[in-house]
C-alpha positions as CSV (number, residue, x, y, z in Angstrom):
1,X,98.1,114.2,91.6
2,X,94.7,112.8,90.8
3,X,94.9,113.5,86.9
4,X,98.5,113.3,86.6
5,X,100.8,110.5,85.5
6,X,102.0,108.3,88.3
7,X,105.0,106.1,88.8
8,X,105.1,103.2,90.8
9,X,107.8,101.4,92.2
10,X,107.3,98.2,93.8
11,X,110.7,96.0,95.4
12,X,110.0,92.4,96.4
13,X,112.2,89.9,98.1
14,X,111.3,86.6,97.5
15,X,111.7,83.5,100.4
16,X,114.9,81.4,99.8
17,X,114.1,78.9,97.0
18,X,110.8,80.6,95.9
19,X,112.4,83.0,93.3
20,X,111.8,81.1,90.4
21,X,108.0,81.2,92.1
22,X,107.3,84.6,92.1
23,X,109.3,85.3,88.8
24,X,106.7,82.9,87.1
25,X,103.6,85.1,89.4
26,X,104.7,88.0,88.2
27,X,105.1,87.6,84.5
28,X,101.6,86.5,84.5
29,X,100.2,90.0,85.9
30,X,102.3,91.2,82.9
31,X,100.2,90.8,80.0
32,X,96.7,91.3,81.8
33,X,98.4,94.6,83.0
34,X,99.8,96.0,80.3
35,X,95.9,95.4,78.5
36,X,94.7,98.0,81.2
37,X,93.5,101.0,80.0
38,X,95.2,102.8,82.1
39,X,98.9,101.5,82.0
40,X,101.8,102.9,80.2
41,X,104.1,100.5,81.3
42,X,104.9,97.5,83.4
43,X,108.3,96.5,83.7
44,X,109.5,93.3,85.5
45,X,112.8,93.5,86.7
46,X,114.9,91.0,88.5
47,X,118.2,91.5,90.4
48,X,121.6,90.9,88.7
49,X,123.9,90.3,92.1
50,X,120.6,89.1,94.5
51,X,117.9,86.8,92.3
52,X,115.8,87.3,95.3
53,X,114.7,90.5,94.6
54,X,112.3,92.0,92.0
55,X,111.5,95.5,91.2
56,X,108.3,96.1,89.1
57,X,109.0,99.8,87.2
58,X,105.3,100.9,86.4
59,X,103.9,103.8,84.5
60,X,99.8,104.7,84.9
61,X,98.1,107.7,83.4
62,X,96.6,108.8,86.5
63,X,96.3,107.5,90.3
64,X,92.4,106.3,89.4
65,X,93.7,103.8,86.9
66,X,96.2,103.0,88.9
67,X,93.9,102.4,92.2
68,X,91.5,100.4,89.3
69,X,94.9,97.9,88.7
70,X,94.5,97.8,92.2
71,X,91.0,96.4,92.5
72,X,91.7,94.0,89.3
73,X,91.0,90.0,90.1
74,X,94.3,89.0,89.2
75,X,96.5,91.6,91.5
76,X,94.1,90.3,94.2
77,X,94.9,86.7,93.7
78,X,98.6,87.3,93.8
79,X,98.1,89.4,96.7
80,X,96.5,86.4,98.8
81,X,99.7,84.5,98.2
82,X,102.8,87.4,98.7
83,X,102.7,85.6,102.5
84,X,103.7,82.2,101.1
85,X,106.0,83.4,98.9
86,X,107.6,86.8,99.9
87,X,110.4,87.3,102.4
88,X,108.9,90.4,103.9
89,X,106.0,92.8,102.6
90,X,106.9,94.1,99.2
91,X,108.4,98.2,99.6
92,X,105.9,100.2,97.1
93,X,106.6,103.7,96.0
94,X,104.3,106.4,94.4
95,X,106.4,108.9,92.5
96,X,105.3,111.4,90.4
97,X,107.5,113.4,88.0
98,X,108.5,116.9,88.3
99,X,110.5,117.9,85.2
């Protein structure tokens, strides 16, 4: 898995009143993400019957550039505030793709 693609699928549910919060946080990981060298894609996603809940859809070219996004300053900052903002700790997924 180390030098294989990997998908990541991240869920979110923002507090009550806070969506328009995160939404805002996590367009602006967007563009810095997408400039990785490492990223495919990033795809924000935000849900159509509950606007509470995002879903990032993420493509990396390997599980070292995607444990580098990891590490990057920006990730880190919104990580600090996911308490304040979050309903519960965002659900992340590693998937990897078999045909």
């Amino acid at each position: 898995m180390e030098n294989r693609k990997i998908t990541v699928l991240a869920r979110m549910k923002a507090k009550q009143g806070m969506e328009e919060k995160v939404k805002q946080e996590l367009l602006s990981l967007a563009g810095p993400t997408r400039a990785e060298a490492g990223c495919i894609n990033y795809d924000l996603h935000q849900s159509t019957e509950n606007r509470c809940f995002f879903m990032l859809y993420e493509n990396w070219v390997s599980k070292k550039a995607l444990e580098e996004h990891m590490g990057m300053p920006y990730l880190k900052a919104f990580m600090k505030k996911t308490k304040e903002v979050l309903a519960e700790p965002a659900e992340i997924t590693l998937w990897e793709g078999i045909s």
